[in-house]
MDTraj code that builds the backbone (N, CA, C; nanometers):
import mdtraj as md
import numpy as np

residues = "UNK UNK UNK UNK UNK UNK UNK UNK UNK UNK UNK UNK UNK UNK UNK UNK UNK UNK UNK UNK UNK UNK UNK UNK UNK UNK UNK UNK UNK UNK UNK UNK UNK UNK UNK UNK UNK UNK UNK UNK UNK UNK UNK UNK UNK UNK UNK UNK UNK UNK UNK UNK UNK UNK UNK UNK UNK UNK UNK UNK UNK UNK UNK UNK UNK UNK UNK UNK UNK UNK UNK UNK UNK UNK UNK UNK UNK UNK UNK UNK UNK UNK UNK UNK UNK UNK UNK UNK UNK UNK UNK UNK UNK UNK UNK UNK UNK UNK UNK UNK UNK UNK UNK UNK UNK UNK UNK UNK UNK UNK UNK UNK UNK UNK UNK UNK UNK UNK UNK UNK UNK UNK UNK UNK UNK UNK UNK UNK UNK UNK UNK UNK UNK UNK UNK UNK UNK UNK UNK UNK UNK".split()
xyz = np.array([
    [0.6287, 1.6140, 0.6867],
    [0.6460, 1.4893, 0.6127],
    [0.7205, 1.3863, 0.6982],
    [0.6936, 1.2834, 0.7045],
    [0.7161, 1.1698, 0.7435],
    [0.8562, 1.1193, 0.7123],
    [0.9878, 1.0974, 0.8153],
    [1.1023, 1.0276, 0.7463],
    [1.0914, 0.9223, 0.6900],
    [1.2034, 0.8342, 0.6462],
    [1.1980, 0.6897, 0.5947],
    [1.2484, 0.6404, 0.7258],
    [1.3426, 0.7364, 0.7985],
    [1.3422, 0.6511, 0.9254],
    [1.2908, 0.5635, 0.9894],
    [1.1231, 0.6226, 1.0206],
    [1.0371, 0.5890, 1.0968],
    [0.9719, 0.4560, 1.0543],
    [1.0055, 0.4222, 0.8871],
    [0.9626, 0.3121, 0.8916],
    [1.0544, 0.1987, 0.9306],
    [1.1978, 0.2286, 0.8910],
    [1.2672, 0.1767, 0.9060],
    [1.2448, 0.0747, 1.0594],
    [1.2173, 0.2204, 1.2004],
    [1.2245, 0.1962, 1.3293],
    [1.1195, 0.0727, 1.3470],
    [1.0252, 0.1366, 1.2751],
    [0.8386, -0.0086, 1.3176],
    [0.8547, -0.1454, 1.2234],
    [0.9961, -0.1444, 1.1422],
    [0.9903, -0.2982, 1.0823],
    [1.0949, -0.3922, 1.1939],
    [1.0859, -0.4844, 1.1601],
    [1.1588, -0.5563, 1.2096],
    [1.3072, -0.5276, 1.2279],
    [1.3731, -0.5500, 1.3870],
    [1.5246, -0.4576, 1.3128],
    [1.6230, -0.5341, 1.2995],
    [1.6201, -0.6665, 1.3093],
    [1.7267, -0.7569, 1.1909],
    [1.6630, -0.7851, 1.0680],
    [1.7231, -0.7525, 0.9496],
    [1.7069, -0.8193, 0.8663],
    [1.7335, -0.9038, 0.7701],
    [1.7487, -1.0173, 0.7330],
    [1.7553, -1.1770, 0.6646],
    [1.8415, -1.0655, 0.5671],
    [1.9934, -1.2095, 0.5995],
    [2.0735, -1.1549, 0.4965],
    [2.1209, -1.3027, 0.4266],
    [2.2019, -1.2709, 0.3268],
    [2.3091, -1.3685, 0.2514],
    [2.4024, -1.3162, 0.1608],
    [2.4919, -1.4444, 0.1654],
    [2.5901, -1.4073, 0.0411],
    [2.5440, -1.4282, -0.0554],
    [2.6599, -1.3363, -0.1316],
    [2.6319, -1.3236, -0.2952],
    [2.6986, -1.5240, -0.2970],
    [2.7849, -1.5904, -0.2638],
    [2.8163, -1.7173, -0.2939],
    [2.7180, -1.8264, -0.3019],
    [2.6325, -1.7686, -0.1970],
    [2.5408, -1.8662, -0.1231],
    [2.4320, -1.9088, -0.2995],
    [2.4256, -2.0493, -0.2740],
    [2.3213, -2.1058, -0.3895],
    [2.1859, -2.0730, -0.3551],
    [2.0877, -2.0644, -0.4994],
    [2.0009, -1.9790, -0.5151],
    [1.8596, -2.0611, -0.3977],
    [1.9074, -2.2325, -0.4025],
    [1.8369, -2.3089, -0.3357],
    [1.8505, -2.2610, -0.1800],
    [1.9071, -2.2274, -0.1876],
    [1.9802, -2.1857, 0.0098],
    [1.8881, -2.0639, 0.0029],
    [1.9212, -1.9745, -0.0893],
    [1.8294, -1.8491, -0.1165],
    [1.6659, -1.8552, -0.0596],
    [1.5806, -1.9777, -0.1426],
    [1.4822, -1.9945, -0.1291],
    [1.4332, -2.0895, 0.0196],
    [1.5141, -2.1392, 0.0511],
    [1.4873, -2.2047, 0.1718],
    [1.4917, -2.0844, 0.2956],
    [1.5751, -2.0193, 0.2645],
    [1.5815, -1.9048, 0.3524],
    [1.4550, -1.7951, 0.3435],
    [1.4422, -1.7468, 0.2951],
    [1.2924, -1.6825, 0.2092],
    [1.1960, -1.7425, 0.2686],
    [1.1626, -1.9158, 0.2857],
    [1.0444, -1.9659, 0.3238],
    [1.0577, -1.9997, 0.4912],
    [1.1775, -2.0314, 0.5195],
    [1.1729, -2.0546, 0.6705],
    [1.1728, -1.9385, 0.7247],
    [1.1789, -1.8203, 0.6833],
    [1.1767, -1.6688, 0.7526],
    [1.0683, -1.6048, 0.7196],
    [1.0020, -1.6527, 0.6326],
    [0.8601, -1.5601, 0.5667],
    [0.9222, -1.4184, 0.5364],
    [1.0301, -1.4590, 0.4120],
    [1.0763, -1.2926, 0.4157],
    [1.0462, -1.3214, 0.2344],
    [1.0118, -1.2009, 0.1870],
    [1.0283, -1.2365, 0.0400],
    [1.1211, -1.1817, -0.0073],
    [1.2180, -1.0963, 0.0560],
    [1.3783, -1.0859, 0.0328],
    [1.4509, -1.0573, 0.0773],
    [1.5700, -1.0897, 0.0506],
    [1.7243, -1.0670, 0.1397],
    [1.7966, -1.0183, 0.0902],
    [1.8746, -0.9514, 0.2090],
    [1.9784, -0.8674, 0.1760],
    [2.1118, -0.9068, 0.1532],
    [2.1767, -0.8899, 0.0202],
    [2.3303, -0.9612, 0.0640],
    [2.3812, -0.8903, 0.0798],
    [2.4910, -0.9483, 0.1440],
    [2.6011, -0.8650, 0.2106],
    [2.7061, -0.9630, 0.2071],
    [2.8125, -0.9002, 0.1730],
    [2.9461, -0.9563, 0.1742],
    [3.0086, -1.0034, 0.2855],
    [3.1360, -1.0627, 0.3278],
    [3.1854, -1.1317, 0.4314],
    [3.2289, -1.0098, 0.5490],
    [3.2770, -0.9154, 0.5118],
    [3.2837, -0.7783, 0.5624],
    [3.1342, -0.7458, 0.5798],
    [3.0452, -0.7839, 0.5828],
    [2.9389, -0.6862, 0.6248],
    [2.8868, -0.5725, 0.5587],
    [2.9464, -0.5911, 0.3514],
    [2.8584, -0.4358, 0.3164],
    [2.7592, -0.4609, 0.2238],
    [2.7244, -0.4142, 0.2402],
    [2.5547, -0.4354, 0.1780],
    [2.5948, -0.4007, 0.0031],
    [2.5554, -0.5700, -0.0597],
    [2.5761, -0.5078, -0.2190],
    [2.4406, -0.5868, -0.2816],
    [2.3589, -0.5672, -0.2145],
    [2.1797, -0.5572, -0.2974],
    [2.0880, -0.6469, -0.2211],
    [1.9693, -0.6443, -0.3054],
    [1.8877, -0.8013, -0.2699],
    [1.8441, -0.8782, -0.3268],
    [1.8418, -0.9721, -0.2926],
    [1.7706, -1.1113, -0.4052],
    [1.6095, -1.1161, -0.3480],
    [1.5065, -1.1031, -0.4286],
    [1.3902, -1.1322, -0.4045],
    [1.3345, -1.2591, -0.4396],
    [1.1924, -1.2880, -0.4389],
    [1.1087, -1.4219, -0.5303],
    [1.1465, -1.3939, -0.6516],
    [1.0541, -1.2347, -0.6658],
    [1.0647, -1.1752, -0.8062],
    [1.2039, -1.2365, -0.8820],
    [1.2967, -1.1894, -0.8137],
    [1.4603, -1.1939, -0.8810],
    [1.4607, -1.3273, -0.9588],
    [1.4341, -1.4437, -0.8585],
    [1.4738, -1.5612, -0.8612],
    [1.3392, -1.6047, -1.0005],
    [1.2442, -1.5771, -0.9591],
    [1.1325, -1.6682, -1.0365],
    [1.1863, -1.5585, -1.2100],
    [1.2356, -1.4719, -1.2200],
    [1.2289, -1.4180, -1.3901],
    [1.3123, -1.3932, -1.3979],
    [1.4979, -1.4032, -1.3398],
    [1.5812, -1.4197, -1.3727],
    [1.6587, -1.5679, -1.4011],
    [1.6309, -1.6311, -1.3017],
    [1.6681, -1.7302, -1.3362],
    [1.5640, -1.8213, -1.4478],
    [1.4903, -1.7904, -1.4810],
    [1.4127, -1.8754, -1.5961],
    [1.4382, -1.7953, -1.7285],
    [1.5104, -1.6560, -1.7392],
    [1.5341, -1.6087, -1.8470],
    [1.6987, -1.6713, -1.8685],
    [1.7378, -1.7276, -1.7794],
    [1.9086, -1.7430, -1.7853],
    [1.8718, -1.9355, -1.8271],
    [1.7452, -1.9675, -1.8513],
    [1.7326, -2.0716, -1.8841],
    [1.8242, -2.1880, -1.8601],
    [1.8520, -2.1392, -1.6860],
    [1.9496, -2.2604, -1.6093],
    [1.8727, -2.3242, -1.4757],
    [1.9002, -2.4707, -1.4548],
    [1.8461, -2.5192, -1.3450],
    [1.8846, -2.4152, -1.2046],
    [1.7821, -2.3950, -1.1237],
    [1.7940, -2.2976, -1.0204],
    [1.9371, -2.3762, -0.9225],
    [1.9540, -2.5472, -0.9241],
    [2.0629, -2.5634, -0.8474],
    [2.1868, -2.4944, -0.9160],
    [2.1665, -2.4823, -0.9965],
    [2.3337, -2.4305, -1.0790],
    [2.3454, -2.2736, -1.0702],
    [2.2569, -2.2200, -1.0226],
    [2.2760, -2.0751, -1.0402],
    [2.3187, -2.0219, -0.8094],
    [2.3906, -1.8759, -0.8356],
    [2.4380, -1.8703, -0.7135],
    [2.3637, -1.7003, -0.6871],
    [2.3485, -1.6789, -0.5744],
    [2.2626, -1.5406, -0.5221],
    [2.3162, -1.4236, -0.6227],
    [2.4532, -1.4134, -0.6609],
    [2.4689, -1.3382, -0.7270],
    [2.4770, -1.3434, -0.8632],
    [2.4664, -1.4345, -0.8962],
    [2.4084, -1.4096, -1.0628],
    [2.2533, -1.3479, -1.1129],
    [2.1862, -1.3561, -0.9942],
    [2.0261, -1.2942, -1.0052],
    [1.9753, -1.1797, -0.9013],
    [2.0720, -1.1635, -0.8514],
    [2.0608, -1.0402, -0.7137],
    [2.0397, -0.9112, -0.8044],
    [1.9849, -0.8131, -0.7408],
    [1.9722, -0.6907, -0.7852],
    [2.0584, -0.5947, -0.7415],
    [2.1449, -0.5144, -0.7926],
    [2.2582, -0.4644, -0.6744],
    [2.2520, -0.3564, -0.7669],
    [2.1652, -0.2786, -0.8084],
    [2.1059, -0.1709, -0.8933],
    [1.9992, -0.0898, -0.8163],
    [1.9776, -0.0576, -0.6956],
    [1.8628, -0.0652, -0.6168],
    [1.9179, 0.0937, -0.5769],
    [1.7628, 0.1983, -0.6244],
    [1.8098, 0.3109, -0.5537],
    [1.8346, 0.3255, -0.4118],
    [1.8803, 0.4436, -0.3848],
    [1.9261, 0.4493, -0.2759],
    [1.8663, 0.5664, -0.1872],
    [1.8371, 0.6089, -0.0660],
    [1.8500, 0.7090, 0.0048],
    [1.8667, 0.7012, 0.1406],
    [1.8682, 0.7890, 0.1750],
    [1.9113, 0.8291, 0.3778],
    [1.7884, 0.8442, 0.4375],
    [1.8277, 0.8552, 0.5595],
    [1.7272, 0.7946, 0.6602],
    [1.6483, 0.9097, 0.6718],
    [1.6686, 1.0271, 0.6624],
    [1.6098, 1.1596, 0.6219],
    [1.5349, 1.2041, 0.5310],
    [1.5060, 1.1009, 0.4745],
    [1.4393, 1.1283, 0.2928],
    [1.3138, 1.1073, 0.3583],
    [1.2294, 1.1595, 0.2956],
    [1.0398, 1.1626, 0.3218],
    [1.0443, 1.0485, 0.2489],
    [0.9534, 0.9587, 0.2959],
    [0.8240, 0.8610, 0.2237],
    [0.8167, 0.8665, 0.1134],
    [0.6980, 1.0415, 0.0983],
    [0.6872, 1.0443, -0.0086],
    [0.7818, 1.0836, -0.1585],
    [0.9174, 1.0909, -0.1561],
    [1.0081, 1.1222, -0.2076],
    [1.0867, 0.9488, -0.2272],
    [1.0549, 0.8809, -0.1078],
    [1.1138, 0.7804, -0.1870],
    [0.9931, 0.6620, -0.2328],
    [0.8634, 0.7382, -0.2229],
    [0.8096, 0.6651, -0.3045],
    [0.7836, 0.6826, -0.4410],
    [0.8131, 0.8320, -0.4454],
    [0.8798, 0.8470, -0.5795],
    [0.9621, 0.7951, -0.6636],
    [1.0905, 0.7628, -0.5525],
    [1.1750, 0.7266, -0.6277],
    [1.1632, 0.5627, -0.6692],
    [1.0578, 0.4987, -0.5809],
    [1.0575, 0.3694, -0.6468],
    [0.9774, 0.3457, -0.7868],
    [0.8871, 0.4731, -0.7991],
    [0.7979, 0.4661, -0.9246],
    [0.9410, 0.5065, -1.0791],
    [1.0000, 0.6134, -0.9993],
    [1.0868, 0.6280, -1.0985],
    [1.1897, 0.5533, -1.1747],
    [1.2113, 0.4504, -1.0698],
    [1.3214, 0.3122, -1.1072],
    [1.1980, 0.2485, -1.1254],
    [1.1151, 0.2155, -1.1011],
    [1.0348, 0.1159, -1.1343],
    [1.0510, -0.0080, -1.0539],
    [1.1090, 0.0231, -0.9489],
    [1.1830, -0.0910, -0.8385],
    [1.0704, -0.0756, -0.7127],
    [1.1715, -0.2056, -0.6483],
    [1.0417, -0.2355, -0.5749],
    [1.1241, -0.2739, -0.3818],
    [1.2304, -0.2390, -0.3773],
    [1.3031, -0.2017, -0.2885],
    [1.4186, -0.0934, -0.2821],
    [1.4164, -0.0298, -0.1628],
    [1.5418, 0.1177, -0.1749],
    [1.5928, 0.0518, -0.0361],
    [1.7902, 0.0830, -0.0572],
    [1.8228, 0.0861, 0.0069],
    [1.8383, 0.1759, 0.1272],
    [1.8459, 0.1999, 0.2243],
    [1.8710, 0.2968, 0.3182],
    [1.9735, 0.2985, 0.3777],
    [2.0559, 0.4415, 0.3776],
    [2.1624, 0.4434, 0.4144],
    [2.1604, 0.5621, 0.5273],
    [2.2998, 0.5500, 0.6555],
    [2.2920, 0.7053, 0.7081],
    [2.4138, 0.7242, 0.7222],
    [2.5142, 0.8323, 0.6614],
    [2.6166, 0.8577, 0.6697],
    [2.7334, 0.7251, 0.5998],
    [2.6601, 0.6763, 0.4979],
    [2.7957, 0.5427, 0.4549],
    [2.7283, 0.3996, 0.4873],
    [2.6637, 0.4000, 0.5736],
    [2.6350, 0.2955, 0.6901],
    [2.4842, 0.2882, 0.6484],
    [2.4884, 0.0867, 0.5775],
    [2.3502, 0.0581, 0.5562],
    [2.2636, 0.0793, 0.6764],
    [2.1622, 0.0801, 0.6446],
    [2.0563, 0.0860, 0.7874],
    [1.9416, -0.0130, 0.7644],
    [1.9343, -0.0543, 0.6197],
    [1.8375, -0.1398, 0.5834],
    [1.7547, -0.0916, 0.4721],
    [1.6229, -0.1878, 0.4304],
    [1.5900, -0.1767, 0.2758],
    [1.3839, -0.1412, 0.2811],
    [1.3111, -0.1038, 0.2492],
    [1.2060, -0.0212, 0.2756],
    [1.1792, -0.0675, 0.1195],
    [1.0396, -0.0877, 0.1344],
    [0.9936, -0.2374, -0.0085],
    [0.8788, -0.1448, -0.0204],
    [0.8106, -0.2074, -0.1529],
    [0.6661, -0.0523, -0.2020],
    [0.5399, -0.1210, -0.1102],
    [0.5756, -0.2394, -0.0142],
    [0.4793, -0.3011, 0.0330],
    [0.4669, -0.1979, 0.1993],
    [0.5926, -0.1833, 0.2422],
    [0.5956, -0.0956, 0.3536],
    [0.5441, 0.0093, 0.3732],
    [0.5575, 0.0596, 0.2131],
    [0.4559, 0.1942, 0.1862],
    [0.2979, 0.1826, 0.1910],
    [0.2278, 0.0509, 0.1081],
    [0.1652, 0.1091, 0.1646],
    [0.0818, 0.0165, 0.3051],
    [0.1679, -0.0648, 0.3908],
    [0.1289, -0.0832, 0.5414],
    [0.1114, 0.0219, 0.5843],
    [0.1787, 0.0868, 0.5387],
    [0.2443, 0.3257, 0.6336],
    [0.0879, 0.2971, 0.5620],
    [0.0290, 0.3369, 0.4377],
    [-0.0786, 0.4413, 0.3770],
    [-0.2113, 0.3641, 0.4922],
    [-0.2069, 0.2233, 0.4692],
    [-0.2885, 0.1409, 0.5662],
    [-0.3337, 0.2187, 0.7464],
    [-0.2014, 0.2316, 0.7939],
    [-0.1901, 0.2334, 0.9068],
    [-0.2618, 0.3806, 0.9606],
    [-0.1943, 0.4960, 0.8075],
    [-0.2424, 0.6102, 0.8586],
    [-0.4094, 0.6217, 0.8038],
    [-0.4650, 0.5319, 0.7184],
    [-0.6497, 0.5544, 0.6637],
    [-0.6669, 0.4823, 0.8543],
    [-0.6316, 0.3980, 0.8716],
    [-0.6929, 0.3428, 0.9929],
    [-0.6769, 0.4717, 1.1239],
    [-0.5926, 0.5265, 1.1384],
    [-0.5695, 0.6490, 1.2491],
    [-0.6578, 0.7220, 1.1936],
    [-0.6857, 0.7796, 1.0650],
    [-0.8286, 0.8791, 1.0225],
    [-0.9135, 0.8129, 1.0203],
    [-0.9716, 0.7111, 0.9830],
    [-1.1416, 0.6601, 0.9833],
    [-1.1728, 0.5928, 1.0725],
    [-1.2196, 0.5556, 1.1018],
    [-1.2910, 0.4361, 1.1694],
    [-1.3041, 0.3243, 1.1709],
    [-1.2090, 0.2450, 1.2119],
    [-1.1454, 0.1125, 1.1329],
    [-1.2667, -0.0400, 1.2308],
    [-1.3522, 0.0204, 1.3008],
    [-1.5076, -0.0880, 1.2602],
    [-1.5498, -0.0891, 1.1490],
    [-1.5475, 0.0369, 1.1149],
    [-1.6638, 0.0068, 0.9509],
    [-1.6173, -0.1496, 0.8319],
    [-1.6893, -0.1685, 0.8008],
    [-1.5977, -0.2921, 0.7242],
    [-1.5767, -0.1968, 0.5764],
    [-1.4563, -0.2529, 0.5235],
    [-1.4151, -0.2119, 0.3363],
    [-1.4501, -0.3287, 0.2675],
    [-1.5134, -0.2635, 0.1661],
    [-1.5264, -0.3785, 0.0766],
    [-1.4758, -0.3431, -0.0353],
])
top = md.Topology()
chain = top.add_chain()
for i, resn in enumerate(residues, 1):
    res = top.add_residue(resn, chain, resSeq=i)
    for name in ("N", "CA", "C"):
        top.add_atom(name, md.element.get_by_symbol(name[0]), res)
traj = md.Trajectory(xyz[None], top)
């Protein structure tokens, strides 16, 4: 079985962070000038306490029925986000995202974030490995 490591290693290895202070507009400007659809906050110390997605922003903040300038990363951040180590199989934490029903896990190794593995990464991985088995001329329709 496949670590979570490994995906960890083939994504990008900084990844787009912010504060929980930072306004939700800063949020989204950041999101579009990075082509990221979410970030990680992290505190002034450097510890990882969740992420703010589109998702977050577009159905939390319209259920809090406040203008998006008035609202701040952490009033709509998710900081509820399972968790596992860099040792966990794939398929175990793609379990675990069906089981939260979430749609990012944090990754940790020994205490120490390592970064966040989204249900989209999963399946680039399922993508990557049909293309190593078939024959990736044929066209899909």
């Amino acid at each position: 079985m496949e670590k979570i490591i490994h995906i960890l290693k083939r994504k990008e290895p900084n990844f787009h962070t912010i504060t929980p202070n930072a306004d939700l507009t800063e949020a989204l400007n950041k999101m579009c000038c990075e082509d990221a659809d979410h970030l990680v906050v992290m505190n002034d110390e450097g510890n990882f306490l969740g992420v703010i997605s589109e998702h977050d922003i577009t159905t939390k903040a319209l259920m809090m029925k406040k203008p998006v300038e008035d609202l701040k990363v952490k009033d709509v951040m998710d900081n509820k986000l399972p968790m596992a180590t860099i040792n966990d199989t794939v398929e175990s934490c793609m379990k675990l995202l069906r089981q939260h029903q979430a749609r990012h896990i944090a990754v940790f190794e020994n205490f120490s974030f390592r970064g966040v593995v989204t249900a989209s990464d999963f399946i680039d991985e399922a993508v990557k490995k049909r293309d190593e088995i078939f024959d990736t001329d044929e066209e899909v329709y």
